[in-house]
N, C-alpha and C positions, 0 to 999 in steps of 0.2 A: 582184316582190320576195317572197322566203319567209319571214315572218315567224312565231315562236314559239306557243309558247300558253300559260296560265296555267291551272293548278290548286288551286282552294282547296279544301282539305284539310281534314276533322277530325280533332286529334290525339287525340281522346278524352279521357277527364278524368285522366289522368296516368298509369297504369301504361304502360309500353310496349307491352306486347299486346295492347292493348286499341284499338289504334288497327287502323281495319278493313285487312281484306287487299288490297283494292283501294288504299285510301293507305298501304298500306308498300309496295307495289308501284312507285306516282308517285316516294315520297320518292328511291328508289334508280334513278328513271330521270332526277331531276331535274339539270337542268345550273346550278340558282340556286334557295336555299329561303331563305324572306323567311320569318320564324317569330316569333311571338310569345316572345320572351324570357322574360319576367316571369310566364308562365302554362302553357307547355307544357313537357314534360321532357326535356330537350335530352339523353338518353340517346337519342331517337331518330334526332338527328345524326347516328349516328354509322352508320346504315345508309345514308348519304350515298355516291355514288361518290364515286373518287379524282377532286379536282379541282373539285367542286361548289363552287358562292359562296356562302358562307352571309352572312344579314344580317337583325341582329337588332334588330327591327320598332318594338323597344319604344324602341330609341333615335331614332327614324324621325318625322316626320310624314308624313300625307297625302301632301301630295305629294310629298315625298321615297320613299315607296313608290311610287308611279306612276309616277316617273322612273326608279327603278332596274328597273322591271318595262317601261315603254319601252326599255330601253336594251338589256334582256335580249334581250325577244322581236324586237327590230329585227336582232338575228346571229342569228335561227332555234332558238332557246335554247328550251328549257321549265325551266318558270318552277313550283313551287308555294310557295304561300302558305297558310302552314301556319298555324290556329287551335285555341285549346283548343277539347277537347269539342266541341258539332258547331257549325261552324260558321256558321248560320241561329239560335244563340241569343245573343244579346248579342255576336255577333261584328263588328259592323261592318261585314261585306261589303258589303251594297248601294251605298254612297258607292263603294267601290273597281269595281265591276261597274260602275255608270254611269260611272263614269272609263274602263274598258276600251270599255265599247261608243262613247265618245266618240272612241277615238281607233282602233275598229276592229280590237282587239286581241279573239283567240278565246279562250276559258273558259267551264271544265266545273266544278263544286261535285261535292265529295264528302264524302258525310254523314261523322258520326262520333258515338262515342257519346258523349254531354250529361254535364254533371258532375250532373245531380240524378238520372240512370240506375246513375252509380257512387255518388252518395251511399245509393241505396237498397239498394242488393247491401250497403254494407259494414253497413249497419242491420238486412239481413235482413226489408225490406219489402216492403210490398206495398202500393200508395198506392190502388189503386183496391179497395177492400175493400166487399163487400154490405153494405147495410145502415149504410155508415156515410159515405161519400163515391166517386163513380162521376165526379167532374171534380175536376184539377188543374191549380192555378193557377200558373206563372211568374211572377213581377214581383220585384220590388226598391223599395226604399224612395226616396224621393226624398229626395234629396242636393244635390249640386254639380248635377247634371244633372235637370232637374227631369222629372216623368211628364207624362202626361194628364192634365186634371182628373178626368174620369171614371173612370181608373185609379188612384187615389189608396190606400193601401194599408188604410184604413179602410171605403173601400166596397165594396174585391175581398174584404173581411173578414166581410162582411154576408152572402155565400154561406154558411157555414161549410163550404167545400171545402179539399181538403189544399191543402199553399200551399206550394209549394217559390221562397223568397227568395232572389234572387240579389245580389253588389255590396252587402250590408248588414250583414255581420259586425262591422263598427264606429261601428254606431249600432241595437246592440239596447234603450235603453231608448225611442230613437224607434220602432222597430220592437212594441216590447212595447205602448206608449201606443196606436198605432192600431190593433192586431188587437185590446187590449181595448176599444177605442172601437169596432170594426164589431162585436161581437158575441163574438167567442170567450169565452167561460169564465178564468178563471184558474187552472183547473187543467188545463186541456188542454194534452194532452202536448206534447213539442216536443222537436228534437236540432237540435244545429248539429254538422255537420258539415263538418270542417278537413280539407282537400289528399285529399279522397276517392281509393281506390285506389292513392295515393303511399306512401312506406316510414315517413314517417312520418304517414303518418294519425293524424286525432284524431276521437273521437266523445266528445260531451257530451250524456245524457238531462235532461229534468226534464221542469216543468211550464211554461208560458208567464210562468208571474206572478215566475219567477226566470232567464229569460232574460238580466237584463244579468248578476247575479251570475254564472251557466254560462260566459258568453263570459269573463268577467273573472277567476273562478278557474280556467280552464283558458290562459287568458292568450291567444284569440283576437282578432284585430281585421281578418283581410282573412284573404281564398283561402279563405272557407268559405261553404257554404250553409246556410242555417236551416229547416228542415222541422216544419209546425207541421199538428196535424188526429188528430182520432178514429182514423187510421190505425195510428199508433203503439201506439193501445191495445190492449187484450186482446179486447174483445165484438166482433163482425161475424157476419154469418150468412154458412152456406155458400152456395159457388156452384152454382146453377142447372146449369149446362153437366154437373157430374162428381156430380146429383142422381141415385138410380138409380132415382127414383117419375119423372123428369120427362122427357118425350119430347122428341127433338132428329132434325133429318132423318136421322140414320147412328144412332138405336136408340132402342128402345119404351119406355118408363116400367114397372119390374113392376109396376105396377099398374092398366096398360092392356091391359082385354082385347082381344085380338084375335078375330073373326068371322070 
């Protein structure tokens, strides 16, 4: 029996071009694209062939994805399933991968680029900056859906590493109560930013200790990430690597004699 194959896909964090050249490639070979609705830019439908199924995810459960992706790959169909940004971050694949290896069904992952790689381009940052933070942290606030105890957003706070929040643009005064309970400062800077690389992007600066007022006067509550850490500020030391005292295996430091 010839059966299909599944492709989950990164759509990127919302501009169309931004989704990489190998998944605009799938999208337009695909015979069924199961696409997160509510999260990707469905401008990129339309690089869809003539005749593609589309079906949109958000109206979907579990297993009603599974069955539509049985149904596909059982007529020898390919299949992608297409998620925001890349999808290995908050995308839920794994429950749907152990449903494919359950029932025998082939799938390949293909990266994409994260919404906290577009939040940074439209910010004009740089999260890993000398001297002032060299680890970045992903999480999200616990909500509806609770964390780890250990990952609790007060203790990932006691690092003070950059902290790219995800799923909590609508609960920044919970959000602000626990980075100031793990340690941050109250003036450390902070942006939320809304529908990164989208047309209409939004960016909000400040300081942490006015976090909920930011999301509330720019009228945010969801499709944003919150980016909080020394990063944002002005001091950092330069890097090592583009030092011209400092040796690196491909060139000498001028300040190293050579014998």
């Amino acid at each position: 029996m010839i059966t299909g194959k599944v492709y989950f896909v990164g759509a990127g964090p919302g501009a169309p071009d931004l989704i990489t050249v190998r998944g605009a490639g799938l999208l337009k070979e695909a015979d069924a694209i199961i696409y997160a609705g509510s999260l990707i830019n469905t401008e990129l439908l339309k690089s869809a062939k003539s005749g593609c199924r589309l079906f949109d995810s958000a109206k979907m459960s579990l297993p009603e994805v599974i069955a539509r992706i049985n149904e596909e790959t059982a007529q020898g169909h390919t299949v992608v399933r297409l998620h925001s940004g890349d999808p290995s971050v908050y995308g839920a694949i794994r429950e749907q991968m152990d449903a494919l290896d359950e029932a025998g069904i082939s799938y390949e992952v293909c990266p994409g680029v994260s919404s906290f790689c577009g939040a940074a381009a439209a910010l004009k940052a740089e999260y890993t900056l000398p001297g002032v933070s060299q680890t970045v942290i992903l999480t999200r606030m616990e909500g509806r859906t609770p964390v780890p105890a250990g990952e609790r957003l007060e203790l990932l706070a006691s690092h003070g590493a950059t902290m790219a929040i995800f799923l909590s643009a609508g609960m920044t005064q919970e959000v602000r109560s626990a980075l100031l309970a793990g340690g941050y400062a109250p003036e450390t800077p902070c942006a939320i930013v809304y529908k990164a690389t989208w047309p209409d992007e939004k960016i909000v600066r400040g300081k942490l200790a006015d976090l909920k007022q930011m999301a509330e006067g720019a009228g945010i509550r969801k499709t944003a990430l919150i980016l909080v850490g020394g990063f944002l500020g002005s001091d950092y030391e330069l890097s090592k690597l583009y030092d011209e005292n400092f040796t690196t295996e491909f060139r000498a430091g001028k300040n190293v004699h050579m014998e």
